[in-house]
VOZANU-865537 format. One record per atom (N, C-alpha, C): residue in one letter; x, y, z. Coordinates in steps of 0.05 Angstrom, whole numbers, plus 5000, padded with zeros to 4 digits. Example, Ala and Ser with C-alpha at 12.3 -4.5 7.8 and 13.67 -1.06 7.14 Angstrom:
# residues 2
A526448865156 A524649105156 A526449345156 S525749555142 S527349795143 S525850015157 
END
This chain:
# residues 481
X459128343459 X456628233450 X456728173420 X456227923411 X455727843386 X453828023367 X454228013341 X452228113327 X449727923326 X448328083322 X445127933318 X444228033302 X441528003294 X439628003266 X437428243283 X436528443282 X434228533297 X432428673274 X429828553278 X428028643260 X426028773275 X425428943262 X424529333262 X421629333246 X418829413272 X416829403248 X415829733256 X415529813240 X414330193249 X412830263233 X410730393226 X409530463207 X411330793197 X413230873213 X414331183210 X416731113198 X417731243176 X419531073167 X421931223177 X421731483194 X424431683208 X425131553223 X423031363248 X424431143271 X425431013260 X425430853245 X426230483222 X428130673218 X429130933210 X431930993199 X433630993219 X432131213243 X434831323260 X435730923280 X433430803288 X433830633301 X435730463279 X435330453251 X437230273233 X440230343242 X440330643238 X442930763233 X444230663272 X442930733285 X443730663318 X444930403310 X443130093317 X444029933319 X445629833294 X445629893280 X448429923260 X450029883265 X450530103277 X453430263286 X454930053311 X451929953318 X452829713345 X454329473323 X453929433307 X454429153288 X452829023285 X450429093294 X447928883283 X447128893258 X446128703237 X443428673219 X441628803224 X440128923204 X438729073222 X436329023186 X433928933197 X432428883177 X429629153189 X428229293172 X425529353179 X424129363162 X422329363169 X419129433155 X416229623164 X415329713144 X412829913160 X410629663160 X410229493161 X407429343167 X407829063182 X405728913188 X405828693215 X406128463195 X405928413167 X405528153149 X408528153142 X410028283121 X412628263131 X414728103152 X413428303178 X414728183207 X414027903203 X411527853206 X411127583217 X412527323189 X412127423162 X414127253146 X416727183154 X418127463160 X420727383173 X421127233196 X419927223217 X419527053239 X417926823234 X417126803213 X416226463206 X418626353185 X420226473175 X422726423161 X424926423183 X424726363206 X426826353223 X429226633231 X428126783223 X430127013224 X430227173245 X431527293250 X431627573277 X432927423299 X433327553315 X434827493344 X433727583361 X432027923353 X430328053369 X428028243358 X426028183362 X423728443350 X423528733360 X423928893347 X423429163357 X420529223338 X418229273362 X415829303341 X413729643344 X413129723333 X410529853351 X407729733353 X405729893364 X403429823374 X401729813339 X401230083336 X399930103314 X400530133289 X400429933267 X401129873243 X398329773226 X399529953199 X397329913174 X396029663175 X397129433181 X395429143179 X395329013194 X396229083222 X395628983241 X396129073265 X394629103289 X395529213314 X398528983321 X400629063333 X402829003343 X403028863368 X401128903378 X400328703407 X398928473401 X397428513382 X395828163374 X397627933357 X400228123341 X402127963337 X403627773357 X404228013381 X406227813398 X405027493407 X402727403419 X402127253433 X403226973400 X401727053382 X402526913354 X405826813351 X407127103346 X409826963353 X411026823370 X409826873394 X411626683421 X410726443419 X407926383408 X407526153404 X409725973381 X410026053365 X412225913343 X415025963351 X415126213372 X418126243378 X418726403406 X418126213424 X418826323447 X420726413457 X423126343448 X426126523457 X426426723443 X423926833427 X425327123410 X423827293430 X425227503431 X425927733450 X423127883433 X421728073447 X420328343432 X420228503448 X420828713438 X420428983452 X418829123438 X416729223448 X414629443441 X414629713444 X414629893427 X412930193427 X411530263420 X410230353438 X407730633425 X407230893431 X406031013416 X405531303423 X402231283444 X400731013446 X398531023461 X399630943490 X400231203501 X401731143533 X400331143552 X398330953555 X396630893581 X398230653589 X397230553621 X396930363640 X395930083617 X394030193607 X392929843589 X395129813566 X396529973555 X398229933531 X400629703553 X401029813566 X404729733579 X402929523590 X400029463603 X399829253617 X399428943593 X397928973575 X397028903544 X399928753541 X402929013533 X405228863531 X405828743539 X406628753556 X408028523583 X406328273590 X402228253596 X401627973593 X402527903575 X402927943545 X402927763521 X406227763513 X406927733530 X410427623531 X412127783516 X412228153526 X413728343508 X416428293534 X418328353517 X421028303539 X420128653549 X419628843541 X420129113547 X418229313531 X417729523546 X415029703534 X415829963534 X416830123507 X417430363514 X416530583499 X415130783513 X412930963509 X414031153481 X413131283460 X414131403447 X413631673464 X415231953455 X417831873443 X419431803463 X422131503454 X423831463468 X425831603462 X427831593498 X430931533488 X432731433483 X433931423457 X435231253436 X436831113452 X438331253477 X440731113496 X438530893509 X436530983517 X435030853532 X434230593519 X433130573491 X432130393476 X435330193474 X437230253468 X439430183459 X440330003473 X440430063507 X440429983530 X438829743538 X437029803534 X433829563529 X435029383510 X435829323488 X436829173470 X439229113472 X440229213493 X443429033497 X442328843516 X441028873541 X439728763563 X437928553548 X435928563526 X434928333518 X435828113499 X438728183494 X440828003479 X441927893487 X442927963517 X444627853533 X443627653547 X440927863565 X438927623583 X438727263585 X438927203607 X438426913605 X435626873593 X435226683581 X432526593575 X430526383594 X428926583602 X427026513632 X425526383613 X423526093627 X421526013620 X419026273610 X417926183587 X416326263576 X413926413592 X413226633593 X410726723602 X408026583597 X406326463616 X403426423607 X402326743587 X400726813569 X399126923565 X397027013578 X395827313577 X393327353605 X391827223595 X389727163615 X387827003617 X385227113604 X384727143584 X383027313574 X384127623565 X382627783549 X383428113539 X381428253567 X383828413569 X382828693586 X381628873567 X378228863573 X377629013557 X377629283552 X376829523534 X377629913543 X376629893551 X376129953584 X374130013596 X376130293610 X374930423616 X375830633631 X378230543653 X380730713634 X382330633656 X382530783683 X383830623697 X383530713738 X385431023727 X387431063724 X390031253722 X390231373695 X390231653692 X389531793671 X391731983675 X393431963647 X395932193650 X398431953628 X399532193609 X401832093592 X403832273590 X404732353621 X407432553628 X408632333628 X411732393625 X413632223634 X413932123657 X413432233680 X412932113710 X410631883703 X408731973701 X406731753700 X407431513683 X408931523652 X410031343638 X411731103649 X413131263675 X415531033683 X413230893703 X410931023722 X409730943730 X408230613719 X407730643697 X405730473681 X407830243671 X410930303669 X413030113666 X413129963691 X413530083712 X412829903737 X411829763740 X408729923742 X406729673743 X405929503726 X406929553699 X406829333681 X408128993689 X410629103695 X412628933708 X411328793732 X409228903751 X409028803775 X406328623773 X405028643744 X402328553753 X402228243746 X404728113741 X404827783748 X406027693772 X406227853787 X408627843812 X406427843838 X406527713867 X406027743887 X407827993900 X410128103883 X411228243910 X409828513924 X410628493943 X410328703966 X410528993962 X408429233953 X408829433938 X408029713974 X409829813966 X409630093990 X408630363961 X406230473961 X405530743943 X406330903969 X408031113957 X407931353973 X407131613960 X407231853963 X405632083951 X404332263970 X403132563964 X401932683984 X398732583974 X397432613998 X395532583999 X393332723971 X391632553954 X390032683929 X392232533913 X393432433923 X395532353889 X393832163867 X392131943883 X391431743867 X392831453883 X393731483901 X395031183913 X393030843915 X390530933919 X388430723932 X388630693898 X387330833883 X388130743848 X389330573836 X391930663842 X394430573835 X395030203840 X394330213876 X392729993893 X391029853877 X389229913870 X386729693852 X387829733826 X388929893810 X390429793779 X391729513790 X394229583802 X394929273812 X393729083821 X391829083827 X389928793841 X388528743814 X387328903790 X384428843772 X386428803752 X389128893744 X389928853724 X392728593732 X392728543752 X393828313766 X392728063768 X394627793773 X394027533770 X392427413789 X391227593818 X388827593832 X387327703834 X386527873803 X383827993800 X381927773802 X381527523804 X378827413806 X378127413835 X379827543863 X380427503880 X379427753889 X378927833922 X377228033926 X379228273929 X378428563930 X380728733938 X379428863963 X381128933989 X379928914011 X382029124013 X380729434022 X382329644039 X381129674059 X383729784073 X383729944109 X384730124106 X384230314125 X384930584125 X386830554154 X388730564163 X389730444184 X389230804201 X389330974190 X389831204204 X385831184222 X384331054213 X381531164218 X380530924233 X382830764243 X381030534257 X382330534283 X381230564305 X382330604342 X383830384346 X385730484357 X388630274365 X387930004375 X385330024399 X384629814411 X383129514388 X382929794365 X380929444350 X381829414329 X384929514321 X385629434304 X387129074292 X388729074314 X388128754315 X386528654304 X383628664316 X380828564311 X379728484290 X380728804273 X379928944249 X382428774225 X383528734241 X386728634212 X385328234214 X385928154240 X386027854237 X383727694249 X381427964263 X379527714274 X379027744291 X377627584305 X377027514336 X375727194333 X376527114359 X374626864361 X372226864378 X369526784377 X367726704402 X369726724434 X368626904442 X369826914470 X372026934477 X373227144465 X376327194469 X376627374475 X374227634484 X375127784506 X371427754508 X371627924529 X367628044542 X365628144522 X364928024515 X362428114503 X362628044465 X365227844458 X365227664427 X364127444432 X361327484425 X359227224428 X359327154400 X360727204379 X361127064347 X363927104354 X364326924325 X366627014315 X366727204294 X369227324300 X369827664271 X371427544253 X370827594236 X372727524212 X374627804198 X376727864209 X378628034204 X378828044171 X380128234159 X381328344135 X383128214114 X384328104137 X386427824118 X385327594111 X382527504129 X381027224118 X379327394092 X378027684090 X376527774076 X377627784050 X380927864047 X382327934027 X383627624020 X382627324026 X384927084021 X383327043989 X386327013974 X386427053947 X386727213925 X386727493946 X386427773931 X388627893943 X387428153946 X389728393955 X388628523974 X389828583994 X389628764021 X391429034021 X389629134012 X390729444015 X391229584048 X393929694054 X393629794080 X393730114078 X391830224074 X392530524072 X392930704095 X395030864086 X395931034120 X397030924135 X399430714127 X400930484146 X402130644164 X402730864152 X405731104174 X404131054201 X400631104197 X399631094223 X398830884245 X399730634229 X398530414254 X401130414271 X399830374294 X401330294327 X402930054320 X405730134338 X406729924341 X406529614346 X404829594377 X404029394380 X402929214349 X401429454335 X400229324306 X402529194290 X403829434287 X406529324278 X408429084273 X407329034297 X409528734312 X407428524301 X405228414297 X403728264290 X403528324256 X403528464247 X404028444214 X406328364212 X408328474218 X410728424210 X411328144215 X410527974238 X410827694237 X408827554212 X406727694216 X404027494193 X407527544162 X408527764157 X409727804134 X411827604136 X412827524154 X415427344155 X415027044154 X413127084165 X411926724174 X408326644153 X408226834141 X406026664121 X403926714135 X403526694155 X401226694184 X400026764204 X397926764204 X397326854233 X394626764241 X395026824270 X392626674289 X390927094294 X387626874295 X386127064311 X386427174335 X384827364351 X385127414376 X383727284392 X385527164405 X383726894417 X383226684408 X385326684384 X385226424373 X387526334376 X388525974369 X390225834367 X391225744347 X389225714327 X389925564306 X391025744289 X393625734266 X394425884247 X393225884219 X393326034220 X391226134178 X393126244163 X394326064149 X395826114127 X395426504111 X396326604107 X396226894097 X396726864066 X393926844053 X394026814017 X393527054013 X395127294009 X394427584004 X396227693983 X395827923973 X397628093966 X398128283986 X400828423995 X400428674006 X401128853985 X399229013997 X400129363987 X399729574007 X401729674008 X401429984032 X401530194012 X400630414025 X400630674024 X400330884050 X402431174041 X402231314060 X403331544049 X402231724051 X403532074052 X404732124070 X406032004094 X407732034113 X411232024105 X412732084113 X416431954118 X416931814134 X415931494127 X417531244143 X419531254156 X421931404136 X424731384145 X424431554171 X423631794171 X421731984192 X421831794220 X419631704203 X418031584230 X420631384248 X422031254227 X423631014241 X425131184252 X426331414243 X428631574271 X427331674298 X423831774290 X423731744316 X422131504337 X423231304316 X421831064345 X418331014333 X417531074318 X414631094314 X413630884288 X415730824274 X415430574255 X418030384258 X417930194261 X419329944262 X420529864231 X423229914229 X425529884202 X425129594200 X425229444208 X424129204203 X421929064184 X419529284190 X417329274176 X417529424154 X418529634149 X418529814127 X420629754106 X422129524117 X424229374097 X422029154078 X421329044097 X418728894084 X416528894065 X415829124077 X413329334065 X415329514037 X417629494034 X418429694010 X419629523996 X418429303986 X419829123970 X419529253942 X417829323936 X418029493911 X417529883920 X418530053915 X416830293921 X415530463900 X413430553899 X412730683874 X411730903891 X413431143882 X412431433883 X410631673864 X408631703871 X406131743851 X407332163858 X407732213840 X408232513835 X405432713842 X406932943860 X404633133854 X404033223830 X401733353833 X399733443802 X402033543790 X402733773805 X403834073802 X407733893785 X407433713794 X410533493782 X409233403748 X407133483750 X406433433724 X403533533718 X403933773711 X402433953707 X400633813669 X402933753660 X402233693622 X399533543625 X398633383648 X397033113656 X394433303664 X393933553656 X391933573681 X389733653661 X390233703629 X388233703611 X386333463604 X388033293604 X386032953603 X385532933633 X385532953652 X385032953682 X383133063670 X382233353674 X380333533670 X378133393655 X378533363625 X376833223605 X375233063617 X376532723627 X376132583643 X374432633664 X374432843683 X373132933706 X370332973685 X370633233669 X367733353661 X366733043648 X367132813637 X366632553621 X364632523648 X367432433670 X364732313701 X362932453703 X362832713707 X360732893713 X357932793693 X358732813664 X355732813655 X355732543641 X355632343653 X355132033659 X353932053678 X354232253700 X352432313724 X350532433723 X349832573697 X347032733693 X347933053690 X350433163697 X350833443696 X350733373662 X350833753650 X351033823620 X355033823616 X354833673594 X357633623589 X358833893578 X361033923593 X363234083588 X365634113577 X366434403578 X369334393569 X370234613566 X373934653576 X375234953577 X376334983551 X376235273548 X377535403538 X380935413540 X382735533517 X384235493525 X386935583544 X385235863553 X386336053570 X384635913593 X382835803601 X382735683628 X383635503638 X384335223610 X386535053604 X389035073623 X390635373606 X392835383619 X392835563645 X390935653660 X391035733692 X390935493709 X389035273696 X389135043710 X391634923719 X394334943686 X395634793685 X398334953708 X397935243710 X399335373727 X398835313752 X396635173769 X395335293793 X397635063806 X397935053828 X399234833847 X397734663858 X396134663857 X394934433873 X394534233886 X394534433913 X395134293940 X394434043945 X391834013938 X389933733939 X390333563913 X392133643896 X392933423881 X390733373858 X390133193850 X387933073828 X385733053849 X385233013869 X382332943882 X382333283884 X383833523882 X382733883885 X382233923856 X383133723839 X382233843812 X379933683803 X379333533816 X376533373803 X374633513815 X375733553843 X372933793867 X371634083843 X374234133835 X373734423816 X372534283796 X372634173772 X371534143756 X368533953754 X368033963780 X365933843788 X363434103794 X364834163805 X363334513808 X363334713787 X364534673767 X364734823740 X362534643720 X362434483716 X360634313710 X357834293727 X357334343753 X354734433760 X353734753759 X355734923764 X355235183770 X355035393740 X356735233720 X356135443699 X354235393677 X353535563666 X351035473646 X352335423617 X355435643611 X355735613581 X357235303576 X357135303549 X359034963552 X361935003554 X362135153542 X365735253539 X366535453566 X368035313583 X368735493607 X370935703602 X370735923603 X372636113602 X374736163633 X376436363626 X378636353644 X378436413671 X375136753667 X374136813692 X373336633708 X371236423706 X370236283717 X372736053734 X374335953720 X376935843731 X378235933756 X378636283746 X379236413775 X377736483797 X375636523775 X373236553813 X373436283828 X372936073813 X372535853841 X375335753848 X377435803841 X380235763847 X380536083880 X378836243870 X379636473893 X378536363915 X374936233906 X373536263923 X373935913943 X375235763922 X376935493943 X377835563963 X377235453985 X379135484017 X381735274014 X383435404015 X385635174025 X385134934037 X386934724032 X386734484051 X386734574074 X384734394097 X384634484125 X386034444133 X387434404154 X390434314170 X388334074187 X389733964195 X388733694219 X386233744239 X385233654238 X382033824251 X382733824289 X382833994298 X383033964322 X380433864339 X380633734365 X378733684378 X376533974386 X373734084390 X372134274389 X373034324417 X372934484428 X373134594451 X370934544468 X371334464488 X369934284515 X368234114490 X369233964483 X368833734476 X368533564494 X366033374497 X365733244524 X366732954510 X365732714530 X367432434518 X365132394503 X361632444501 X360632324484 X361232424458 X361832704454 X362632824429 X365132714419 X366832704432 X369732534421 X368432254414 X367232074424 X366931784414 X364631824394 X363632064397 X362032124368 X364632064335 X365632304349 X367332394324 X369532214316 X370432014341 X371531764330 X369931564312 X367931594321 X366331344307 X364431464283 X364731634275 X364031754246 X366731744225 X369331814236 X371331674224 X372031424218 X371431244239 X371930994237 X369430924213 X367430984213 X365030884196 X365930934164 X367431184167 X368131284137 X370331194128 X371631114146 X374230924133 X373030704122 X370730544126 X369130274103 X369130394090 X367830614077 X367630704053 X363830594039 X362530624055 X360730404041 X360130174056 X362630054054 X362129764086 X361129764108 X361829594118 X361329504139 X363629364152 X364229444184 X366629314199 X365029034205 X367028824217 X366628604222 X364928664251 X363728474258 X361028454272 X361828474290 X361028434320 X362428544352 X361528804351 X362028974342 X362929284345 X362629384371 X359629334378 X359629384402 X360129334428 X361229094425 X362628934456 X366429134455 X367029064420 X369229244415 X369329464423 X368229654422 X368529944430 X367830014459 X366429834467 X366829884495 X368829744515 X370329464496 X372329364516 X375029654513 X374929834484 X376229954483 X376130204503 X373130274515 X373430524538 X374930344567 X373930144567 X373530054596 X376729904595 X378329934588 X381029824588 X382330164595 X382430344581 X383330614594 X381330694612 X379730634616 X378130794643 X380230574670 X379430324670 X381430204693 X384030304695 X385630204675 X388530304672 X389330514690 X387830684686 X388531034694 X386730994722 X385330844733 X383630834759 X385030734775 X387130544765 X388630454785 X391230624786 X391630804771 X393330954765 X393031144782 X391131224789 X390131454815 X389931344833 X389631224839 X389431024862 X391430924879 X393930934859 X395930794864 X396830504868 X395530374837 X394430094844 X392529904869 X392330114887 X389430024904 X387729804887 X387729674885 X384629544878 X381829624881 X381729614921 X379429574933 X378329894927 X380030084930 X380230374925 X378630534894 X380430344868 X378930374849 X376330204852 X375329954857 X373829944853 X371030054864 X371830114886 X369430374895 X369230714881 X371230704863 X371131014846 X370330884822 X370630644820 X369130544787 X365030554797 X365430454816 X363030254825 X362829894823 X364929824818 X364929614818 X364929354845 X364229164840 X365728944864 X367628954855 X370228824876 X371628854879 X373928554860 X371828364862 X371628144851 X370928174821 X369128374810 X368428354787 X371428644770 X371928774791 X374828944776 X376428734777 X376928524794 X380228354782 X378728174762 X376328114755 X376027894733 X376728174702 X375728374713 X376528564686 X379628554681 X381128604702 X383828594700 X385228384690 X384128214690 X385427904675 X383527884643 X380927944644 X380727984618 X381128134596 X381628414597 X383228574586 X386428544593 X387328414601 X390328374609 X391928624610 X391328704636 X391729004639 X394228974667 X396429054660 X398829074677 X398029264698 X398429174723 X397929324741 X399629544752 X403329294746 X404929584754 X404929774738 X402929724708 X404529994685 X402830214701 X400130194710 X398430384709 X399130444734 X400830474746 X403830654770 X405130774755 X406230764731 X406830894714 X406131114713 
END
């Protein structure tokens, strides 16, 4: 690699040394300065090869420089640091055309690395500028551990990009978050963001629920549904809990992903697919694909990028501004504003927590209603930490549970997977083509495919069970099976 010119703006004059003395030693020029007027002289005097800058400097923030320089000099390289390590710093860099964003403190190999890579690099057409400033508004993702840092490098990187993002994590991590940072701080935030919970919607209407229905495409769709993918065209479609959709489901995304498209149920015509995807799941894909239960096909697709969101307990350092943050929501909500001590501080920062950031917002939500002093001490930490029940395990069905209680308890899940919403219209022709497709199935299944047989244990004519059997398109030899 040739020598080059690289100019250095820091307000600390220990970085401007050790980074002088580094690339030095590489053979570079190596010019710096502690302020932004300086820099920008030299880069209006034609000089540098590459900027190494930080964020905050005596005369000028370091991010309102860049968009200025690319304008007069778009092939110069900049790389940014700062010590302000949020999601909006790394997102801030990267719209306004930083080649690279690295959190203080870095490592020198690391930085060093970064500046061989942006010397060498071909020179890609110029970045547009965002479209307007993201303003502080409360960011989605709160935490400046190192896990979370490379996190925020990611998604820095991803939020001019359509590609195809898989979040994985245990459940409480923050994934649906992570999900809408990318869509609001992405190039289809003017576009809607549309989640599913795939684990909370019944196998029979998920189809329904992903792409639609047309007027009269099975018994009882007197409209047409407008599925998830026409809801989300322009935006982002979040699929949360993908480990859990059914195969059959499977096989129809995975084509909409290959082919751009897809038709309703019951429809003909194709509808272009203008989406983002994003999945998420606390499950093991790889899991699932050895035993037959997810399709490698699709999860090749679906992991075009993967971002793994760390437990709490993987980063414990994060859980003081978590905390802060939590008591902030609380009394915006009307509770009396709070705050620990620093022996409750650090039990917090010991505890494991099973439930992740959604068990530590639960607690400090209840420390914030239940205590009267402002400053929470350590006792109070451990009483509601004793008196927390563990995560429940998987709720089992109640014992003699009858069918109206099960389609109770399905359909209070399904309702809470909107979140607030509302499912697409039908519902009720839907949920009942969904009993009366397993009630036949299994009728003729006892029966021994009889017809005339089931249809006197249904009550039916005999005429009106084969018009069911062709409209639910229900295999006769399976239900011999």
């Amino acid at each position: 690699m040739n020598a080059s010119t690289i100019l250095i703006a820091d307000d600390d004059r220990a970085i401007r040394t050790v980074l002088s003395q580094a690339l030095g030693r590489m053979g570079h020029d190596v010019r710096t300065t502690g302020n932004a007027a300086t820099l920008w002289r030299w880069v209006s005097d034609g000089e540098g090869d590459l900027i190494i800058t930080d964020v905050v400097m005596p005369d000028e923030n370091g991010l309102d420089l860049i968009p200025r320089i690319k304008k007069l000099r778009p092939e110069l390289r900049i790389i940014v640091m700062s010590a302000q390590n949020t999601l909006l710093t790394a997102v801030k860099a990267t719209e306004r055309g930083a080649f690279e964003y690295l959190p203080k403190p870095f490592d020198l190999r690391e930085l060093v690395n970064v500046v061989e890579r942006a010397l060498t690099a071909q020179n890609a057409p110029a970045a547009a500028p965002g479209d307007g400033e993201q303003a502080d508004e409360q960011l989605p993702l709160i935490g400046r551990s190192p896990a979370m840092q490379e996190i925020y490098r990611v998604l820095a990187r991803l939020m001019g990009t359509d590609l195809t993002v898989m979040i994985t994590g245990e459940s409480g991590t923050g994934k649906e978050l992570v999900a809408r940072a990318l869509h609001d701080y992405g190039k289809r935030r003017s576009g809607p963001f549309v989640a599913i919970n795939m684990a909370a919607i019944p196998r029979e209407l998920i189809e329904s629920e992903l792409f639609g229905h047309e007027k009269g495409s099975f018994t009882g769709a007197t409209a047409r549904g407008v599925g998830r993918f026409e809801q989300a065209q322009g935006g982002t479609l979040f699929l949360d809990e993908i480990g859990d959709m059914p195969l059959e489901a499977q096989t129809r995304l995975l084509r909409v992903l290959q082919q751009g498209e897809y038709t309703a149920v019951g429809g003909r015509t194709p509808i272009r697919a203008d989406v983002r995807i994003v999945a998420a799941t606390h499950r093991d894909l790889r899991q699932l694909i050895r035993q037959g239960l997810f399709r490698e096909d699709l999860f090749y697709r679906l992991n075009v990028v993967p971002i793994r969101l760390p437990p709490l307990r993987e980063r414990a350092e994060d859980v003081p501004a978590l905390a802060r943050h939590f008591f902030g929501l609380a009394h915006g909500e009307g509770l009396p504003m709070k705050s620990l001590d620093q022996g409750a501080m650090e039990r917090l920062k010991a505890h494991r927590w099973a439930g992740n950031v959604r068990e530590l917002e639960n607690l400090v939500r209840r420390l914030a209603a239940l205590y009267s002093q402002e400053v929470i001490g350590i006792d109070a930490v451990e009483a509601e930490l004793a008196e927390a029940s563990p995560a429940p395990p998987l709720a089992e069905p109640p014992a003699n549970e009858g069918l109206g209680g099960a389609a109770e308890r399905h359909l209070r899940d399904y309702f809470a997977a909107h979140k607030g919403g509302l499912p697409p219209a039908g519902l009720y022709d839907r949920v009942l083509r969904e009993v009366e497709r397993p009630l036949i199935l299994l009728t003729l299944g006892v029966t021994r495919g009889n017809q005339l047989k089931a249809a006197q244990l249904l009550g039916l004519n005999r005429n009106t069970l084969r018009k069911k059997i062709r409209e639910l398109d229900i295999d006769v030899a399976r239900s011999l099976k």
